[in-house]
C-alpha positions as a printed NumPy array, in Angstrom:
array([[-46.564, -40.878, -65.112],
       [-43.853, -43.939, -65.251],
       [-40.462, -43.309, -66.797],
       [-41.874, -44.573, -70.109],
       [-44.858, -42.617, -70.342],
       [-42.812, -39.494, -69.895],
       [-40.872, -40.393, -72.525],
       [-43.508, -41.217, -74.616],
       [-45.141, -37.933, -73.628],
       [-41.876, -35.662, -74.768],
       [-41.381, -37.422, -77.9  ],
       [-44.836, -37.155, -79.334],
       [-45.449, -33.522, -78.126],
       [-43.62 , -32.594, -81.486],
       [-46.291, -31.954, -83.383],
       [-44.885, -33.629, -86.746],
       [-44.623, -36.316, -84.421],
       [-47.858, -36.353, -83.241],
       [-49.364, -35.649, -86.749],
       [-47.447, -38.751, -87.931],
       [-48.769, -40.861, -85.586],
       [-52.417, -40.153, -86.368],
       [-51.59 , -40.273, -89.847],
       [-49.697, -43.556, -89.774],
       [-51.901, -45.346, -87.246],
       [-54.817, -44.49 , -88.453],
       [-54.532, -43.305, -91.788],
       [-52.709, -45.809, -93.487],
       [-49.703, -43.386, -94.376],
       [-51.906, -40.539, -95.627],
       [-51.433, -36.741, -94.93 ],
       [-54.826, -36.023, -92.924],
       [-53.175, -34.014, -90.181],
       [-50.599, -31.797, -91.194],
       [-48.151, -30.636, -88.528],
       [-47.786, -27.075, -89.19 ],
       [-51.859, -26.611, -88.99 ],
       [-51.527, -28.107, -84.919],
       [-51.521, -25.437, -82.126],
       [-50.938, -26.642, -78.782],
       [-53.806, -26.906, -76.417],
       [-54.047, -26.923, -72.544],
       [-54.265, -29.808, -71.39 ],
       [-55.522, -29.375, -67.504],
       [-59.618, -29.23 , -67.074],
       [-61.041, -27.887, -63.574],
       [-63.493, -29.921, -62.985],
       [-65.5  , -28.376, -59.943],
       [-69.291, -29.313, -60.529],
       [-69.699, -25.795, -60.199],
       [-70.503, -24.768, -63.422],
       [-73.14 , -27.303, -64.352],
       [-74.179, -26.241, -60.558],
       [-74.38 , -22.279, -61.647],
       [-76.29 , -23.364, -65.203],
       [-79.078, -25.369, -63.198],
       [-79.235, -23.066, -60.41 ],
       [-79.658, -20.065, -62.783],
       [-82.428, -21.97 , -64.396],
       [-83.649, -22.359, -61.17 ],
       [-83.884, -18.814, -60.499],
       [-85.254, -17.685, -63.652],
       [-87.994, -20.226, -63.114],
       [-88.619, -18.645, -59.384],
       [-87.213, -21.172, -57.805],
       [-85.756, -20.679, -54.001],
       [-81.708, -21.86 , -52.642],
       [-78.703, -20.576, -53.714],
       [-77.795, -20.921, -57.807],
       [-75.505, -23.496, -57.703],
       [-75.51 , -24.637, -53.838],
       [-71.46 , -24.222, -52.53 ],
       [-68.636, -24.787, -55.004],
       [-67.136, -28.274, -53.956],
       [-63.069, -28.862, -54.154],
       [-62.034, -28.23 , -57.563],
       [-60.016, -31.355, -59.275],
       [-57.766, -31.383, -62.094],
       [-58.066, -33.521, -64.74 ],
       [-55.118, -33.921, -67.162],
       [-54.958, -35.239, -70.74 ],
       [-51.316, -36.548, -71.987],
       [-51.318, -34.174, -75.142],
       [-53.911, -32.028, -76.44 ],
       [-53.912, -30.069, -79.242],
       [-55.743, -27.947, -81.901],
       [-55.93 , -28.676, -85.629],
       [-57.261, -25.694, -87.652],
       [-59.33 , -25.939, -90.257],
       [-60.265, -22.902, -92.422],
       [-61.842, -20.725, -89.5  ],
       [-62.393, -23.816, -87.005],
       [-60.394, -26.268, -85.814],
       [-61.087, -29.435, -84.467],
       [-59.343, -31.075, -81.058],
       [-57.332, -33.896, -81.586],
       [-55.662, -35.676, -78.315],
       [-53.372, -38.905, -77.797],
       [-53.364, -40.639, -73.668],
       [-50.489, -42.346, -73.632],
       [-50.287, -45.9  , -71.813],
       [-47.507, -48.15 , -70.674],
       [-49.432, -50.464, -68.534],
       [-53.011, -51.883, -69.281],
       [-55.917, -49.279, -68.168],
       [-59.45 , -51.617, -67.47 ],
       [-60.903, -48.356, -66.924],
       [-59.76 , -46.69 , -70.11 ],
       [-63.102, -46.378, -72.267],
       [-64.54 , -45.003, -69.011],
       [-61.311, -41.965, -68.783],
       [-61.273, -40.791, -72.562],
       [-65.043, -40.374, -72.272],
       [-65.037, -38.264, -69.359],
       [-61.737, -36.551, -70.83 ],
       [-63.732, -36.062, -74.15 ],
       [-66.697, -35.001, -72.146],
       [-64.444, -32.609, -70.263],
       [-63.653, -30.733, -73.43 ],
       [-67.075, -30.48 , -74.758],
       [-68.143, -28.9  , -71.165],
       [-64.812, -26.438, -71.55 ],
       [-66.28 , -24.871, -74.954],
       [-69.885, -24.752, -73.712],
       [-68.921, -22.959, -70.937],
       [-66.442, -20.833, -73.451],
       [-69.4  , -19.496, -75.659],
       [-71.505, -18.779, -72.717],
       [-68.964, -16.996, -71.142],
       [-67.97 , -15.004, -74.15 ],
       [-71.323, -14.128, -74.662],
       [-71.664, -12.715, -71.278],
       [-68.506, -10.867, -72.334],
       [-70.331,  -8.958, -75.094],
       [-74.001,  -8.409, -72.924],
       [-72.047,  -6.655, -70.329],
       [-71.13 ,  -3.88 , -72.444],
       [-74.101,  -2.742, -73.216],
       [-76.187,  -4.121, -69.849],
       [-75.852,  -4.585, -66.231],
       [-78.237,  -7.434, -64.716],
       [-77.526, -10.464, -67.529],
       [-79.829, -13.519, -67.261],
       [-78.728, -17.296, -67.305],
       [-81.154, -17.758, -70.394],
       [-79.335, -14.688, -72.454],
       [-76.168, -16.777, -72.18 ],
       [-76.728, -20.077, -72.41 ],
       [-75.869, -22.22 , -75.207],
       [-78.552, -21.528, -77.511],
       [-79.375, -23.458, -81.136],
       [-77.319, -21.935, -83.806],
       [-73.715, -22.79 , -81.104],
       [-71.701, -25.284, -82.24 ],
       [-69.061, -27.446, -80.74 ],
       [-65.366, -28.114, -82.141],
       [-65.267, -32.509, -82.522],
       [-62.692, -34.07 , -80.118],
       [-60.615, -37.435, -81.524],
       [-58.609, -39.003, -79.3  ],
       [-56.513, -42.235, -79.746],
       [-55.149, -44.382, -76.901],
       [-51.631, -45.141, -77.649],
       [-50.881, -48.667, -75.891],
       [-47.06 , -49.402, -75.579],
       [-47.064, -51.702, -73.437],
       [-45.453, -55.176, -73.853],
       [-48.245, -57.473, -72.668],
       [-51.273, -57.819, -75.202],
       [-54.086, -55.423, -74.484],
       [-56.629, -57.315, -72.716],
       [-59.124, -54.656, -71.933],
       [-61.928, -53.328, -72.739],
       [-61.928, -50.558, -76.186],
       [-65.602, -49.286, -75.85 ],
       [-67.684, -48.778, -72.647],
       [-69.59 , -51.544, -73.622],
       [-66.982, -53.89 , -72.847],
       [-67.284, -52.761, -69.397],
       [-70.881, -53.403, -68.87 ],
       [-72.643, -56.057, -67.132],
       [-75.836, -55.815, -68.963],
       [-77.863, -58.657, -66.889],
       [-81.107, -59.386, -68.196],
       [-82.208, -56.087, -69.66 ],
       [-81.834, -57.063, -73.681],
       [-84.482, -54.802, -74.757],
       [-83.21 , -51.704, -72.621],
       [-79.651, -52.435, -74.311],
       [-80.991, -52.569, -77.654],
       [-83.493, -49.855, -77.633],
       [-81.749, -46.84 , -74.891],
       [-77.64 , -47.934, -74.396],
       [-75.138, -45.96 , -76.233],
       [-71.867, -47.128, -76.459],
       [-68.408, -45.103, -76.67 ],
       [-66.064, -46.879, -78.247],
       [-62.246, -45.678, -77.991],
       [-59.742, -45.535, -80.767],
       [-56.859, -47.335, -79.41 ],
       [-53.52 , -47.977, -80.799],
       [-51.364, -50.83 , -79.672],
       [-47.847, -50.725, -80.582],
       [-46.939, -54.425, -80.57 ],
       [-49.955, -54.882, -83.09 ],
       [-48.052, -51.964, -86.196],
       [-46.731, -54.057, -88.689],
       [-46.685, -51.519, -91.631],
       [-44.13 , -49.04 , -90.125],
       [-43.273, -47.816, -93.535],
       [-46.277, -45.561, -93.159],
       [-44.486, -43.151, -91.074],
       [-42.538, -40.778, -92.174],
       [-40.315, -38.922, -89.244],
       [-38.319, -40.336, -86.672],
       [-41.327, -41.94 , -84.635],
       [-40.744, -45.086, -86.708],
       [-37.128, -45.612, -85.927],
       [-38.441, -45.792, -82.004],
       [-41.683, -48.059, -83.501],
       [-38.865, -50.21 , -84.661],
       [-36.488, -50.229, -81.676],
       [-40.041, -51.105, -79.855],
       [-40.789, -54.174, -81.89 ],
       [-37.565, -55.744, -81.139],
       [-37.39 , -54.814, -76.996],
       [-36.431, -58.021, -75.714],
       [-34.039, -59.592, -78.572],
       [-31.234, -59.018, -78.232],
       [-29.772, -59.993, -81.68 ],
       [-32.967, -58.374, -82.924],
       [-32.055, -54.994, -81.464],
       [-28.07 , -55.372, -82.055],
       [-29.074, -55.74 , -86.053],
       [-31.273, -52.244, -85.539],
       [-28.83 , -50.425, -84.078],
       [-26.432, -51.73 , -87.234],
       [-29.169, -50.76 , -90.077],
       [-28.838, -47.269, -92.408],
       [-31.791, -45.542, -90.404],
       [-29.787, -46.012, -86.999],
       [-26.285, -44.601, -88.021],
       [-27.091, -40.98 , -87.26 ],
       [-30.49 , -40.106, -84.879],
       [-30.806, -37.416, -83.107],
       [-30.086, -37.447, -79.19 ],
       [-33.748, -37.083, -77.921],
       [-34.649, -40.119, -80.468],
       [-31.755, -42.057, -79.345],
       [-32.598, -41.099, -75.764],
       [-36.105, -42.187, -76.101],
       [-35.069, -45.163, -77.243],
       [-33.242, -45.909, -74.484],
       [-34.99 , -45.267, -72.274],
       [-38.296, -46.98 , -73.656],
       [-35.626, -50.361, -74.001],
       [-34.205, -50.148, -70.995],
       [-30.829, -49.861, -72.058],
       [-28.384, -48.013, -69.588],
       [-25.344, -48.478, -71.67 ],
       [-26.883, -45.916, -74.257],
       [-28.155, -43.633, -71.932],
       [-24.452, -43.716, -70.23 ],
       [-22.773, -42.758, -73.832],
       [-25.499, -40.074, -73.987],
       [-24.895, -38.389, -70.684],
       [-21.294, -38.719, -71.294],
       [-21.77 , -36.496, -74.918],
       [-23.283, -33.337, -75.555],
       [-23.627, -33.522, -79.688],
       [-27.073, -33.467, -81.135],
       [-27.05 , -36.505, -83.022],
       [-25.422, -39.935, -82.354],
       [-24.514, -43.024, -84.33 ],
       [-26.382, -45.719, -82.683],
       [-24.104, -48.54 , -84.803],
       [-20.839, -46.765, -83.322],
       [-21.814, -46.228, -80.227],
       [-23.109, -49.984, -79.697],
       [-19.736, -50.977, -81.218],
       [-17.884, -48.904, -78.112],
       [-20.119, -50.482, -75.614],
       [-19.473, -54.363, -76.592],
       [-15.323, -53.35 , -77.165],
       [-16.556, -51.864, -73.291],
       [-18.078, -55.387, -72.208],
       [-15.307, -57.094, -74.035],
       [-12.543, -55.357, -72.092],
       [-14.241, -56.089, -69.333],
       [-14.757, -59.076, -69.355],
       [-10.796, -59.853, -70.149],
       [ -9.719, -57.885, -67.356],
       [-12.247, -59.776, -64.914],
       [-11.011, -62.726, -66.057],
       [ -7.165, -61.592, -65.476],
       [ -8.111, -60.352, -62.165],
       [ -9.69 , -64.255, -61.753],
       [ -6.577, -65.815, -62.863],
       [ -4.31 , -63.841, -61.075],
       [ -6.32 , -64.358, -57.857],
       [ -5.882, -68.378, -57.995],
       [ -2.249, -67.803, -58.447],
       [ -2.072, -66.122, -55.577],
       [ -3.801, -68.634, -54.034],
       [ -1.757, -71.617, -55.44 ],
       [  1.154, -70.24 , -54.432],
       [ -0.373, -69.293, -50.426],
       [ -1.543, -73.167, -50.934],
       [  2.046, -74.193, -51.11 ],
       [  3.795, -72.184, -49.257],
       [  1.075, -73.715, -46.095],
       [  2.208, -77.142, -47.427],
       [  5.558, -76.049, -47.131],
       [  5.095, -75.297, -43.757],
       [  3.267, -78.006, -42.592],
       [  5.794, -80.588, -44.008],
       [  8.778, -78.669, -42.25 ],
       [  6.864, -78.863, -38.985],
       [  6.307, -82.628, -39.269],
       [  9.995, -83.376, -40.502],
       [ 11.397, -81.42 , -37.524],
       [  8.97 , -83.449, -34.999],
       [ 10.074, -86.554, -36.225],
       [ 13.504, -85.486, -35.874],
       [ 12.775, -84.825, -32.346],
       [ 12.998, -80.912, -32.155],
       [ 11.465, -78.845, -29.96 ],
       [  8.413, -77.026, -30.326],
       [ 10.163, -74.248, -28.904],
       [ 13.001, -74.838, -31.692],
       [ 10.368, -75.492, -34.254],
       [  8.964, -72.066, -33.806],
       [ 11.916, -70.466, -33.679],
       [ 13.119, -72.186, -37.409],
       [  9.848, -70.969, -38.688],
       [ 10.401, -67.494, -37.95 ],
       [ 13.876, -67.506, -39.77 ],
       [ 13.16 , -69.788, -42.831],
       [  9.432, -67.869, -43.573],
       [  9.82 , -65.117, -42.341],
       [  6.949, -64.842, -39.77 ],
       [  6.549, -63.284, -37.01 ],
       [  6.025, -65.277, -33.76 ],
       [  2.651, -65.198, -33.224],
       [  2.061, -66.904, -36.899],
       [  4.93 , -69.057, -36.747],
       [  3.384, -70.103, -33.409],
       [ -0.643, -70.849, -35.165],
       [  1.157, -73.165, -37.91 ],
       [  2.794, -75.264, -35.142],
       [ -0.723, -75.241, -32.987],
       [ -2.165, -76.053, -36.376],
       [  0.068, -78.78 , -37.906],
       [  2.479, -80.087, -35.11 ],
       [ -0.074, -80.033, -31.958],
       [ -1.581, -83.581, -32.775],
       [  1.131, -85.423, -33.757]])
């Protein structure tokens, strides 16, 4: 993950957070998930080929067929969703999951599938292996078609939205359709492909922000207006910014680029911060700043004036005594006294000014 996506990640792992995202985005505003009914769920799957290789090969064997049940188990890879978690219901729950994007994924109909998929293969395996669990109480030698998932098994729904927060447009695809070159075969389309369509969530593209209801739509707001300045200085002035807490106003910064905040955070260790004061300090900040730049500026080309006419000086005295038919020994030596140089300089001026004359 990018800076942003980590960000985005911490933020939304609150779950009245997360459940106000769903319910915002997709919702309209309405209370369909409510935060204290979300559990947090793991959010790594192993995904080895081994246990679709056991299933099949256990088949195998119960069918008499020869070779090993499963063949060997390949390198195991992990697969990661952003945030996972588990919404009861009554006695069930259901598995609701957000992937988090700051950059434009061509492949992303394609990942939430297999990441949905991935889930759906975890609770298969879950019930088989459970009832394996209870079998071996009672038995020793368990067969592949005692465990297996049988009719009456049911699977817990997965919904997962792709939150977009990038600031290009989305241009990809949103269903695995969309990624399909379909040629000529019309009538195998129509009649056998299924598509899988993702739910996806585009920040740039939330207009209502009304709808939510915690602190996720101060940071939707601070999102609209990345890039304007004015926009963002009027934000930071409004009622909802004058007291935020510091991992909103962190987020925020961090999501807008904007070190200055980040600085006064670092810098403060209370749990809130006003956003309105601390923009005031950092523009008195730039302010100063700039003032004292520009007195550093002007009291640089004094300096330099005044080194300007002192070497004008010089050079006028050097020409006045040659035409007066001094010395360049004698020259030298008057230099030394009257600007108090040192030979070696006195000597450059007179090689500089007095040498071509």
């Amino acid at each position: 993950m990018g800076k942003y996506d980590d960000a985005m990640y911490s933020f939304l792992s609150d779950n009245g957070r997360f459940a106000d995202l769903f319910n915002g985005a997709v919702f309209g505003g309405e209370k369909v998930l409510q935060a204290d009914a979300l559990e947090e769920g793991a959010e790594r799957y192993v995904q080895t080929g081994a246990a679709l290789g056991q299933r099949v090969g256990e088949a195998g064997k119960q069918k008499g067929q020869s070779g090993e049940p499963g063949g060997k188990d390949p390198k195991a890879q992990n697969r990661y969703r952003d945030i996972k978690k588990h919404l009861k219901e009554g006695t069930g729950f259901s598995v609701v999951a957000i992937e988090d994007q700051s950059d434009i994924d061509y492949t992303m109909p394609w990942r939430i599938m297999q990441y949905d998929g991935l889930e759906y293969e975890r609770q298969i395996r879950e019930i088989e292996n459970g009832k394996r669990c209870v079998l071996s109480q009672d038995k020793e030698n368990i067969s592949y078609w005692e465990t297996r998932f049988g009719q009456g098994d049911k699977l817990h729904p997965v919904y997962t939205i792709c939150l977009y927060h990038g600031t290009k447009p989305w241009d990809g695809p949103k269903s695995l359709e969309d990624m399909m070159d379909f040629g000529a075969g019309g009538k195998l389309r129509e009649a056998l492909f299924h598509d899988y369509r993702m739910s996806l969530v585009c920040v740039e593209d939330l207009k209502e922000l009304a709808v939510f209801r915690t602190d996720l739509r101060i940071l939707l707001e601070a999102l609209s207006a990345r890039g304007d300045k004015e926009a963002m200085k009027a934000l930071y002035k409004s009622e909802d910014f004058r007291n935020i807490s510091a991992e909103t106003a962190r987020t925020i910064a961090i999501m807008t680029d904007n070190t200055q905040i980040l600085k006064k955070l670092d810098e403060q260790e209370e749990e809130e911060i006003n956003m309105c004061k601390a923009w005031d300090e950092i523009q008195q900040e730039w302010e100063e700043a700039t003032v004292n730049a520009e007195k550093k500026g002007m009291e640089k080309g004094i300096e330099k004036g005044r080194e300007e006419e002192r070497k004008e000086g010089i050079r006028i005295f050097i020409l006045d005594n040659i035409e007066e038919g001094k010395s360049g020994e004698t020259i030298v030596e008057k230099l030394c006294r009257r600007y108090s140089l040192d030979a070696e300089s006195a000597q450059s001026y007179y090689n500089m000014y007095g040498a071509s004359v």
